[in-house]
RONULO-753595 format. One record per atom (N, C-alpha, C): residue number from 1; chain; atom name; z, x, y. Coordinates in steps of 0.2 Angstrom, whole numbers, padded with zeros to 4 digits. Layout:
! residues N
R/NUM/A/CA/Z/X/Y;
...
This chain:
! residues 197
R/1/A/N/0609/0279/-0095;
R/1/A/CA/0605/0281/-0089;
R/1/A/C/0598/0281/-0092;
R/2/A/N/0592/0282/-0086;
R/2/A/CA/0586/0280/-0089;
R/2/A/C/0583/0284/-0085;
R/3/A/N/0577/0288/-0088;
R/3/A/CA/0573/0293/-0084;
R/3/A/C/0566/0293/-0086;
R/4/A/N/0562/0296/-0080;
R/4/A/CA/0554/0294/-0080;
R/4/A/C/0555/0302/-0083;
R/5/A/N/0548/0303/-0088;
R/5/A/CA/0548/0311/-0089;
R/5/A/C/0542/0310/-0089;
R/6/A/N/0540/0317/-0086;
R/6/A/CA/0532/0318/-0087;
R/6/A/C/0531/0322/-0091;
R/7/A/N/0528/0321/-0098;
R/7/A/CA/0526/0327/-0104;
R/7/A/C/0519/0329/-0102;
R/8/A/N/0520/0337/-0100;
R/8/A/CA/0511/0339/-0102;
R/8/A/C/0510/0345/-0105;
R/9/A/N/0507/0342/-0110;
R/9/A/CA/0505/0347/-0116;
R/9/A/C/0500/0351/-0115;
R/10/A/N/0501/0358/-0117;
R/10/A/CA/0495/0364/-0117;
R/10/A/C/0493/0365/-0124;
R/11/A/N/0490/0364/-0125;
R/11/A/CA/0490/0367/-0134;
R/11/A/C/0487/0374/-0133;
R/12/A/N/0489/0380/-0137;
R/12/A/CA/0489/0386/-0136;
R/12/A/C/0482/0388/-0137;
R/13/A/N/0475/0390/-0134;
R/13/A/CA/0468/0391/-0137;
R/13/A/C/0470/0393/-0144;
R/14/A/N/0466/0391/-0147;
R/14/A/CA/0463/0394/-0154;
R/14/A/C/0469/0392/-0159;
R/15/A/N/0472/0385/-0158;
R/15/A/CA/0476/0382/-0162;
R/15/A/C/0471/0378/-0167;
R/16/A/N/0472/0379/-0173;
R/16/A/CA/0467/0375/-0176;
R/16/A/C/0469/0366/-0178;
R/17/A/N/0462/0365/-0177;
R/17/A/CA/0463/0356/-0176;
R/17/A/C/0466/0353/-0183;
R/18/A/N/0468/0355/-0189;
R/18/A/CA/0473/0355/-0192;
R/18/A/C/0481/0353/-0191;
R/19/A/N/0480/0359/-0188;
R/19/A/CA/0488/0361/-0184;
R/19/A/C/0490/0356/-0178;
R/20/A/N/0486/0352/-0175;
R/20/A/CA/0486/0349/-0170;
R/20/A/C/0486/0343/-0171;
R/21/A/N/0484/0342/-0175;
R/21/A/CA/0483/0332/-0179;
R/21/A/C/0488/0333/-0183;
R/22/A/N/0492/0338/-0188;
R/22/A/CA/0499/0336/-0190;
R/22/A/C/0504/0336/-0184;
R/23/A/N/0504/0340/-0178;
R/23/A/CA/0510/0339/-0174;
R/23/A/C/0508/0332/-0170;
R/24/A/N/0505/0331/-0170;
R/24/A/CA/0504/0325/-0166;
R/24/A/C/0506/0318/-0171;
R/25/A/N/0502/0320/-0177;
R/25/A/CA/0508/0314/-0182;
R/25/A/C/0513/0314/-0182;
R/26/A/N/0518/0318/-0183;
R/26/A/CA/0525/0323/-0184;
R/26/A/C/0528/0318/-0174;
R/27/A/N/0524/0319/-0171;
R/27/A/CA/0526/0316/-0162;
R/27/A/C/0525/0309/-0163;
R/28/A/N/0521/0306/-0168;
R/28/A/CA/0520/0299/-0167;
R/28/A/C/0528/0296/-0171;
R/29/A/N/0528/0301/-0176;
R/29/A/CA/0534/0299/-0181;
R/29/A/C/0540/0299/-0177;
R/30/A/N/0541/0302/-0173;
R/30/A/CA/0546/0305/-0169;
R/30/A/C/0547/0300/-0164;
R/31/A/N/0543/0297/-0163;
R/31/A/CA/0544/0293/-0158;
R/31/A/C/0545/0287/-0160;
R/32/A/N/0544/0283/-0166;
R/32/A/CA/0545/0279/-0169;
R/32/A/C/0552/0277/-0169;
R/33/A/N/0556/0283/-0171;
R/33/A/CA/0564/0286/-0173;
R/33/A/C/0567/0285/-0166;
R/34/A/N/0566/0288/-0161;
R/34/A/CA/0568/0288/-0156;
R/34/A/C/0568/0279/-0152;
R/35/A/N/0563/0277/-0154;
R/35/A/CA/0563/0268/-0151;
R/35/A/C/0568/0264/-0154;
R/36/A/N/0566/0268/-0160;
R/36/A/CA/0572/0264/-0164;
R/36/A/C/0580/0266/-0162;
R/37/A/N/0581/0271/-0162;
R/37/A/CA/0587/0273/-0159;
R/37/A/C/0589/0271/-0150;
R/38/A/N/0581/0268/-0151;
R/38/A/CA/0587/0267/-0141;
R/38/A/C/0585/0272/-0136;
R/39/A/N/0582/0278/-0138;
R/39/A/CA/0581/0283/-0132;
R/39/A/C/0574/0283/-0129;
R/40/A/N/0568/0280/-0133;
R/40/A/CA/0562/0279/-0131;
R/40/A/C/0562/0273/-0130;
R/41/A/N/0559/0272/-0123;
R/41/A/CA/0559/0262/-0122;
R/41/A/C/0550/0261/-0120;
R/42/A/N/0547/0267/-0115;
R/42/A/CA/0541/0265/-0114;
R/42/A/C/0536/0273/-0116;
R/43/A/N/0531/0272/-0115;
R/43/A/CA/0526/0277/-0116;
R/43/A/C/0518/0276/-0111;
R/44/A/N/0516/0277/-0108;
R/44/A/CA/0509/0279/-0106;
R/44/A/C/0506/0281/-0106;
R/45/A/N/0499/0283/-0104;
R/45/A/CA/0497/0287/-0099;
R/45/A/C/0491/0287/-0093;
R/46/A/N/0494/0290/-0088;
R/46/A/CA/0491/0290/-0081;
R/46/A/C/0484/0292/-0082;
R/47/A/N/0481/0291/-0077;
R/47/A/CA/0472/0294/-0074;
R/47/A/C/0472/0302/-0079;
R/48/A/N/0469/0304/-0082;
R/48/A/CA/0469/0312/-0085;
R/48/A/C/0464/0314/-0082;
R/49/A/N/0463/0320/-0083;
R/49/A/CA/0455/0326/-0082;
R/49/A/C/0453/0325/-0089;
R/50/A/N/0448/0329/-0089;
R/50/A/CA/0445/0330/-0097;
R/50/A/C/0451/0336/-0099;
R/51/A/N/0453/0337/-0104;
R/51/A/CA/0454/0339/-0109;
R/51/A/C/0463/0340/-0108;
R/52/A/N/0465/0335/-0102;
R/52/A/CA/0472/0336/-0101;
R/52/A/C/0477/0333/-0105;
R/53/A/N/0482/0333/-0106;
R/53/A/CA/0487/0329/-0109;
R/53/A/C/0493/0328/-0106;
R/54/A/N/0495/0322/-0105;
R/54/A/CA/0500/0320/-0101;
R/54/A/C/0502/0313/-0101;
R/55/A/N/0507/0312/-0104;
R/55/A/CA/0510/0307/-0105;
R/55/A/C/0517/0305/-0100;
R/56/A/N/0518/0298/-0098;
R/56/A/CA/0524/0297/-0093;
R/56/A/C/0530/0294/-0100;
R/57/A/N/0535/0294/-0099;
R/57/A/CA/0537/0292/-0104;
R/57/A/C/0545/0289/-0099;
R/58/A/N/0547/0284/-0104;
R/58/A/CA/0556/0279/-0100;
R/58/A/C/0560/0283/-0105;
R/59/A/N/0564/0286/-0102;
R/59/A/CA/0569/0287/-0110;
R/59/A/C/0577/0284/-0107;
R/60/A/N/0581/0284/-0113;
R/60/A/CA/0586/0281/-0112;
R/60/A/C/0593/0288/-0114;
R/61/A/N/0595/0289/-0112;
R/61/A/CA/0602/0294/-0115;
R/61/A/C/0609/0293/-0110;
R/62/A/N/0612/0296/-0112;
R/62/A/CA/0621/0298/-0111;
R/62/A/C/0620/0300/-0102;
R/63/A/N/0616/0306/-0103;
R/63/A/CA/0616/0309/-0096;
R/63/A/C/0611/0316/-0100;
R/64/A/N/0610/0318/-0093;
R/64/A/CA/0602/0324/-0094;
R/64/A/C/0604/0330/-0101;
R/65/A/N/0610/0329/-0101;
R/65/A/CA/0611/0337/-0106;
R/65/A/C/0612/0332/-0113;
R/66/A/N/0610/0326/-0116;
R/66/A/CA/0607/0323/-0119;
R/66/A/C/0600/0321/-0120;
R/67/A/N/0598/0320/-0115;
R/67/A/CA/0590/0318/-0114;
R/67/A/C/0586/0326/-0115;
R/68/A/N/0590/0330/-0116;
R/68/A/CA/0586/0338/-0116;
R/68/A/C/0586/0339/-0124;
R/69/A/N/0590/0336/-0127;
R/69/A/CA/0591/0336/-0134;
R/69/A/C/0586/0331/-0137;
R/70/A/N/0587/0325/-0133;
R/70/A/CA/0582/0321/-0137;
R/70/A/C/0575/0322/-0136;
R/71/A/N/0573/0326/-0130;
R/71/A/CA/0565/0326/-0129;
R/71/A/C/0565/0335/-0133;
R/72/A/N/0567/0340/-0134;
R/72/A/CA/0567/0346/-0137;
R/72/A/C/0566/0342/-0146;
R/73/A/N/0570/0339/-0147;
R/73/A/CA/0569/0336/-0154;
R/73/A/C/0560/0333/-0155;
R/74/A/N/0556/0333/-0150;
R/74/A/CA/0551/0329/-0151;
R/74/A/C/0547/0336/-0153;
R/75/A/N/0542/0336/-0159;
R/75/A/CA/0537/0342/-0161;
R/75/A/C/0531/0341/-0155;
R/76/A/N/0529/0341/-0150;
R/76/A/CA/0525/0342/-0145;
R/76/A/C/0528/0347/-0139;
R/77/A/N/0536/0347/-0141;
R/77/A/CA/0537/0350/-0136;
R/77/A/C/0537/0357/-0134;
R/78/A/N/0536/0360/-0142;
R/78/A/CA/0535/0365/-0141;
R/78/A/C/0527/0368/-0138;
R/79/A/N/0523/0363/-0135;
R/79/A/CA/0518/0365/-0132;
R/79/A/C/0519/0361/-0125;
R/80/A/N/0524/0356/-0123;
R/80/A/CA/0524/0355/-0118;
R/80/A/C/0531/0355/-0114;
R/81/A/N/0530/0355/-0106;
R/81/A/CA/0533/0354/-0099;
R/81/A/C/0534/0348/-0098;
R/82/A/N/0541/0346/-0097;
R/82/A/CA/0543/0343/-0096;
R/82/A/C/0545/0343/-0089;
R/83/A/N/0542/0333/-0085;
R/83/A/CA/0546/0335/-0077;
R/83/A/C/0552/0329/-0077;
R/84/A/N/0558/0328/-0076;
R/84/A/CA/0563/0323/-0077;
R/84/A/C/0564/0322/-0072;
R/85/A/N/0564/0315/-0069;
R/85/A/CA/0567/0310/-0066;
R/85/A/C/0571/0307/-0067;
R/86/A/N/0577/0308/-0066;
R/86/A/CA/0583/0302/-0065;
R/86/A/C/0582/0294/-0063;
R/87/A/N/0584/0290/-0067;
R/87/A/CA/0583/0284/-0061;
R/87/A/C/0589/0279/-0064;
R/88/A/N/0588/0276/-0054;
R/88/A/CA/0596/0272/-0057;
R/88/A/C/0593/0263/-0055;
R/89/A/N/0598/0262/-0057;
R/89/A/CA/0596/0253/-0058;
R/89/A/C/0594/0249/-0051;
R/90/A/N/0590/0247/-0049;
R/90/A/CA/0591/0244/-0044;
R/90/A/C/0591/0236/-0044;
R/91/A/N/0595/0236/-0038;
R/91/A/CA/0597/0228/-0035;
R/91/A/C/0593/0222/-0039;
R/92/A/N/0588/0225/-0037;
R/92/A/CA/0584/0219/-0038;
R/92/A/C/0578/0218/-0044;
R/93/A/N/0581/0224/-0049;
R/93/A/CA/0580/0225/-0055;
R/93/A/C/0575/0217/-0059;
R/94/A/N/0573/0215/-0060;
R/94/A/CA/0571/0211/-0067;
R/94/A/C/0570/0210/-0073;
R/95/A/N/0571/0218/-0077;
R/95/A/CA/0573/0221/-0083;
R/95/A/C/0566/0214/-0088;
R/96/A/N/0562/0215/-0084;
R/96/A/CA/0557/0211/-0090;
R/96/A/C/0553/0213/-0093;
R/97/A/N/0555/0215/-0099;
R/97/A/CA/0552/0218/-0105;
R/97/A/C/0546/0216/-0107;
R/98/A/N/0546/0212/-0108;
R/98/A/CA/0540/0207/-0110;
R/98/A/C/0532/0208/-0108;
R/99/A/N/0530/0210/-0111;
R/99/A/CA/0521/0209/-0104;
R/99/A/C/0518/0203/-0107;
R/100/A/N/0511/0206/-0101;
R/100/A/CA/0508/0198/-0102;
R/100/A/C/0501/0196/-0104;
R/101/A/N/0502/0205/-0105;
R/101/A/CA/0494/0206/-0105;
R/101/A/C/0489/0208/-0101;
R/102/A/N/0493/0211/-0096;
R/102/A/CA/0488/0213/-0089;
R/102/A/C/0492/0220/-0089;
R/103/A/N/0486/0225/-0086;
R/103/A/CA/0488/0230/-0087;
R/103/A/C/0495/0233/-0081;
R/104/A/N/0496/0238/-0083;
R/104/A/CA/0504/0239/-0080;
R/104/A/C/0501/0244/-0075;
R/105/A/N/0505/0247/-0069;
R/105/A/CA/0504/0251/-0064;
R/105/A/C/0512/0252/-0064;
R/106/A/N/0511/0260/-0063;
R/106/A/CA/0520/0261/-0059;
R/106/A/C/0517/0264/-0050;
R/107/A/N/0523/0261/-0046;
R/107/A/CA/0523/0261/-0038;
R/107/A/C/0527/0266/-0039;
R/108/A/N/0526/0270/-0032;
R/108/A/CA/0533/0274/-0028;
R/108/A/C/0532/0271/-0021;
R/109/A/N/0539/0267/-0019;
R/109/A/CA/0539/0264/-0014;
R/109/A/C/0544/0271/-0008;
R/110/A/N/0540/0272/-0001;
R/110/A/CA/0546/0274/0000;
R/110/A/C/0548/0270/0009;
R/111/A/N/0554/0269/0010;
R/111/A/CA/0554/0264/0014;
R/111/A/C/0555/0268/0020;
R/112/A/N/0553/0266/0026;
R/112/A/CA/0551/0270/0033;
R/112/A/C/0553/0264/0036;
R/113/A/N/0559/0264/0041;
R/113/A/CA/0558/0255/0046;
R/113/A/C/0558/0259/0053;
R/114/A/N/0554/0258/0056;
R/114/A/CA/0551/0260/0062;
R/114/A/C/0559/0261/0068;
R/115/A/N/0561/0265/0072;
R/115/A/CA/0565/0263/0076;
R/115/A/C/0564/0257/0081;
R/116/A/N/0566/0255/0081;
R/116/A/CA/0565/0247/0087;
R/116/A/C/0570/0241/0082;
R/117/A/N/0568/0240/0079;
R/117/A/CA/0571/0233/0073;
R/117/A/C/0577/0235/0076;
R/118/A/N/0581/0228/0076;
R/118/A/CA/0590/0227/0078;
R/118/A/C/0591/0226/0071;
R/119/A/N/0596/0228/0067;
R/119/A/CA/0598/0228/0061;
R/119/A/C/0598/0223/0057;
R/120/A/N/0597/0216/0060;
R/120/A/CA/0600/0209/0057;
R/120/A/C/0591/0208/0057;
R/121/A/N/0587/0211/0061;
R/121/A/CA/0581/0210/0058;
R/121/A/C/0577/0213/0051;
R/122/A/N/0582/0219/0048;
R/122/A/CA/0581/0222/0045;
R/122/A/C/0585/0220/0038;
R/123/A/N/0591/0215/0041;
R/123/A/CA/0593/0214/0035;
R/123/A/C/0590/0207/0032;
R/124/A/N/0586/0203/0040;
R/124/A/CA/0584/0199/0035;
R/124/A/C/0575/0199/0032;
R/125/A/N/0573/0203/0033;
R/125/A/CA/0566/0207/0030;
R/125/A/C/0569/0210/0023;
R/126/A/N/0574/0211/0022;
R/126/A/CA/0576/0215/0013;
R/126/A/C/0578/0209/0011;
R/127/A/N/0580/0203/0015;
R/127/A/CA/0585/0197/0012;
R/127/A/C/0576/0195/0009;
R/128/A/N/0573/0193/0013;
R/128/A/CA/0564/0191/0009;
R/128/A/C/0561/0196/0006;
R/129/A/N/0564/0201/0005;
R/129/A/CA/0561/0205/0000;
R/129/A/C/0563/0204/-0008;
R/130/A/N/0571/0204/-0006;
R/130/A/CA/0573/0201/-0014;
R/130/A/C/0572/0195/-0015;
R/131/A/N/0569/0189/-0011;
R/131/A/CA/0566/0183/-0014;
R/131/A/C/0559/0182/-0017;
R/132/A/N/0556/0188/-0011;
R/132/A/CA/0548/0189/-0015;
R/132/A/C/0549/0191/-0022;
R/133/A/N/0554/0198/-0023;
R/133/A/CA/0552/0203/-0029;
R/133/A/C/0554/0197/-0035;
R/134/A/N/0560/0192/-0035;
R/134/A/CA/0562/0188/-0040;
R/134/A/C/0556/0183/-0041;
R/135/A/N/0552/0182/-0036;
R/135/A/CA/0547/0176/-0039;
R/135/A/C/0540/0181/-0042;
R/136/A/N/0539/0186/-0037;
R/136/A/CA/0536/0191/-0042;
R/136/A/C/0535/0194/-0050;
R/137/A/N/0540/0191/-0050;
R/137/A/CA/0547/0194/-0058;
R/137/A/C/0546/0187/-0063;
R/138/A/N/0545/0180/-0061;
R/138/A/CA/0546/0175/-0063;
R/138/A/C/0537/0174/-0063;
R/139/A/N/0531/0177/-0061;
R/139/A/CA/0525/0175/-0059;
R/139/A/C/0522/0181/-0065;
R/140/A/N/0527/0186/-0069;
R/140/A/CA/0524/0191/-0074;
R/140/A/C/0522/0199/-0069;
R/141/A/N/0523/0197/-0062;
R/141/A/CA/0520/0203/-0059;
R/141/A/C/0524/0210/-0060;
R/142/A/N/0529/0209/-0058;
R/142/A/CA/0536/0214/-0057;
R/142/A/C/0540/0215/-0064;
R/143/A/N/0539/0220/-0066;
R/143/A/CA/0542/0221/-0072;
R/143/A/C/0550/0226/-0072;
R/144/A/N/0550/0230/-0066;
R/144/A/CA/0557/0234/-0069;
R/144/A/C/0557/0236/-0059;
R/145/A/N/0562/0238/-0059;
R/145/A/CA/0565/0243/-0051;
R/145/A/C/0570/0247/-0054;
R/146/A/N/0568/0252/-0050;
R/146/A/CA/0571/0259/-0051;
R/146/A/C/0573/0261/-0045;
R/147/A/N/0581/0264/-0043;
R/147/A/CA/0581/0269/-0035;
R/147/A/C/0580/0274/-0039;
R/148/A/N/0575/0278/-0035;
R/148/A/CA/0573/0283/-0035;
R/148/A/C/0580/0288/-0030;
R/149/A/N/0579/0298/-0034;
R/149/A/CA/0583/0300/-0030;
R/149/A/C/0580/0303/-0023;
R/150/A/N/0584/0302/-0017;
R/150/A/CA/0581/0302/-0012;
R/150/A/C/0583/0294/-0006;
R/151/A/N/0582/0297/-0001;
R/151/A/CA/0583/0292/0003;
R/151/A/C/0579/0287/0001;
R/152/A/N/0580/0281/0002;
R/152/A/CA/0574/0276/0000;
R/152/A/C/0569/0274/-0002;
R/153/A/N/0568/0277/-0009;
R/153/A/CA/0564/0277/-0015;
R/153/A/C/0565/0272/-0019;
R/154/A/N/0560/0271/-0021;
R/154/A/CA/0559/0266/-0026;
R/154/A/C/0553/0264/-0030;
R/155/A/N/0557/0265/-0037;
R/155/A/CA/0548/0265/-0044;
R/155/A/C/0550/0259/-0045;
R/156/A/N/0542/0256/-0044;
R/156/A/CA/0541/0250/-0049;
R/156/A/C/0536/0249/-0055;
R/157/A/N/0538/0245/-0059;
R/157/A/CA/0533/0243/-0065;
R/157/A/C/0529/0237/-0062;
R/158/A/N/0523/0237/-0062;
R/158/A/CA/0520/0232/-0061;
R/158/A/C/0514/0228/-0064;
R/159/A/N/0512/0221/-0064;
R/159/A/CA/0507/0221/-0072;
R/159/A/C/0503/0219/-0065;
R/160/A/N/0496/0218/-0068;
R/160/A/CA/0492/0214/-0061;
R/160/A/C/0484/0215/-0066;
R/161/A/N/0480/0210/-0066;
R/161/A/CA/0476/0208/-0068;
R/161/A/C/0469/0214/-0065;
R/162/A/N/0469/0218/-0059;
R/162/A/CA/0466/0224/-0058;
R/162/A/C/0471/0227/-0053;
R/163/A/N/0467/0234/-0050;
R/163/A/CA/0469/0236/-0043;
R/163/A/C/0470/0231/-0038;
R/164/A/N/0465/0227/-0036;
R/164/A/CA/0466/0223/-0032;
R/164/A/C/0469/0218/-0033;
R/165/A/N/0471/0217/-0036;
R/165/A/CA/0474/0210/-0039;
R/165/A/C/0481/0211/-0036;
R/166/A/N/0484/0220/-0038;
R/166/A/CA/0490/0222/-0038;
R/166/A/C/0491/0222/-0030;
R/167/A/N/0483/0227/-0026;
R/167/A/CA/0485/0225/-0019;
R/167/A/C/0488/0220/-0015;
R/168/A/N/0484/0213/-0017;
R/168/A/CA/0488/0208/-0016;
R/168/A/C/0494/0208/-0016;
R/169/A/N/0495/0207/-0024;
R/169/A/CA/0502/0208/-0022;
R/169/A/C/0508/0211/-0019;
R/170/A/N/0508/0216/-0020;
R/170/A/CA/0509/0223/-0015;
R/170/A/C/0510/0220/-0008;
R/171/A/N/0504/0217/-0003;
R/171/A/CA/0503/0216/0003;
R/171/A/C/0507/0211/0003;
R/172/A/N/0512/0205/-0001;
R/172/A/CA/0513/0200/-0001;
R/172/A/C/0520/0202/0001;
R/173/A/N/0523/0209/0001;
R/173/A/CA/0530/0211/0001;
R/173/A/C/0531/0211/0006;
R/174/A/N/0537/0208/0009;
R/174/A/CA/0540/0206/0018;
R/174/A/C/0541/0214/0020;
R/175/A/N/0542/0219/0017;
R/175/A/CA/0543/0225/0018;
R/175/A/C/0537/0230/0018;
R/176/A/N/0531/0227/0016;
R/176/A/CA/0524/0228/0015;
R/176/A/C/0523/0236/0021;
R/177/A/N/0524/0233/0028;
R/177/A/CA/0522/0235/0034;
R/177/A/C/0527/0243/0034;
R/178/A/N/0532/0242/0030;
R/178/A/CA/0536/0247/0031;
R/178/A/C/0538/0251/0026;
R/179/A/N/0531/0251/0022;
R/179/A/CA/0533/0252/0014;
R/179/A/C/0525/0258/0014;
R/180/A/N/0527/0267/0012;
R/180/A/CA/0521/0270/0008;
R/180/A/C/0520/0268/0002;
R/181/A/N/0517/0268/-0001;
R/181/A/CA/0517/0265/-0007;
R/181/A/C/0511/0270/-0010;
R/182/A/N/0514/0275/-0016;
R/182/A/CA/0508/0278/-0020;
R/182/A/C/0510/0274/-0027;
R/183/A/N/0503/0274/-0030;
R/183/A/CA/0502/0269/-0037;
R/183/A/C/0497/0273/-0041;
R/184/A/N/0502/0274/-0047;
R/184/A/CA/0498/0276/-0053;
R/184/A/C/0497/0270/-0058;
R/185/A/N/0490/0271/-0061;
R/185/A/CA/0488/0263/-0066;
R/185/A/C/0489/0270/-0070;
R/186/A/N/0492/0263/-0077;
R/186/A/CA/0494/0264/-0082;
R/186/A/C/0489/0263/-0089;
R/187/A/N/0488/0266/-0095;
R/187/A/CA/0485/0263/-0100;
R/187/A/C/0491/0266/-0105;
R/188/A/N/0489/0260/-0111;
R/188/A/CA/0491/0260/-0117;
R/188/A/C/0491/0269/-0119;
R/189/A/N/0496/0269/-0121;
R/189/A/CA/0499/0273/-0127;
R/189/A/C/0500/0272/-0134;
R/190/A/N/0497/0276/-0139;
R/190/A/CA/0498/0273/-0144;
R/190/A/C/0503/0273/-0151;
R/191/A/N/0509/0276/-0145;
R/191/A/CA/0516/0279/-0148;
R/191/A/C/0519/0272/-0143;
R/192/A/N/0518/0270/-0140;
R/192/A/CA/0523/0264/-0136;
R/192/A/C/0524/0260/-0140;
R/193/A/N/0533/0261/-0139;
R/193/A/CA/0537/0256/-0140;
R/193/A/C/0535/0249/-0142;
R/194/A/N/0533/0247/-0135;
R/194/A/CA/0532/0241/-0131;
R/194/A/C/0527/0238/-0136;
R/195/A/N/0521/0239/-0140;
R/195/A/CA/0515/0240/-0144;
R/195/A/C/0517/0239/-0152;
R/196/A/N/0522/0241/-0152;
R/196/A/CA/0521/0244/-0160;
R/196/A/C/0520/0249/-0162;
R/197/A/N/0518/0254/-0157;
R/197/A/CA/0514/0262/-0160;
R/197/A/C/0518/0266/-0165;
């Protein structure tokens, strides 16, 4: 199973910069181990404030009372809050690993269909949704779907050449109209998988 986790690290005042540039090597090491074994797949990090630290990370485990062992083995953790996400596969998945070189954004789609639509309009507005997300998926745009827990939720990974660029395609989705969409842009981590780190 696979889950989004948000690490945020406090470092304790009056920790010396010593002590922090080795746990941070000791977290890069750590993380190395961990991709290698299969439980770390991606690493980020979202918009920061000054002096915040927060990284989103994919992890991969058995189920949560493994994932709690795998992220407590990581040496940051003892200054950091962990927030875990579950997430299950979705339909229309494209499992594409690969980037392209443009930067990545994760979406929270959550779906609202207005009352009035008769169902067979609905079913055929999700039939064009899966035909968009697969050419979106084949264009480099669409990198992974996730069901979010919750009534119709949905994380995606997405690459797009800017914000705008992503908007477009965002607005391009037959479900567009019935879709909230929050988006956090993403940059390099220098522990990801994905990278080499």
């Amino acid at each position: 199973m696979e889950y989004l986790v948000t690490m945020t690290t406090h470092v304790p005042q009056g920790t010396a910069d010593r002590e922090v540039d080795d746990v941070r090597a000791r977290e890069a090491a750590r993380s190395r181990e961990l991709a290698a074994q299969g439980n770390l797949r991606r690493l980020w990090r979202p918009p920061l404030q000054s002096g915040e630290w927060r990284t989103l990370g994919l992890f991969a485990a058995e189920d949560v009372d493994d994932l709690a062992g795998v992220l407590a083995s990581m040496p940051l953790h003892v200054w950091r809050t962990d927030e875990v996400t579950p997430l299950s596969r979705h339909p229309g998945d494209p499992d594409a690993e690969a980037g392209n070189g443009w930067p990545e954004f994760l979406t929270t789609f959550t779906t609202v269909v207005p009352a009035g639509p008769p169902s067979q309009a609905v079913e055929e507005a999700e039939a064009r949704e899966a035909i968009r997300t697969r050419e979106l998926a084949r264009q480099g745009h669409l990198a992974r779907l996730w069901t979010l827990p919750g009534q119709d939720r949905t994380l995606g990974l997405w690459r797009a050449s800017d914000a705008a660029d992503l908007q477009k395609v965002l607005a391009s989705l037959p479900l567009y109209g019935w879709l909230t969409i929050d988006v956090t842009p993403l940059t390099e981590h220098p522990s990801d998988p994905a990278i080499g780190g």
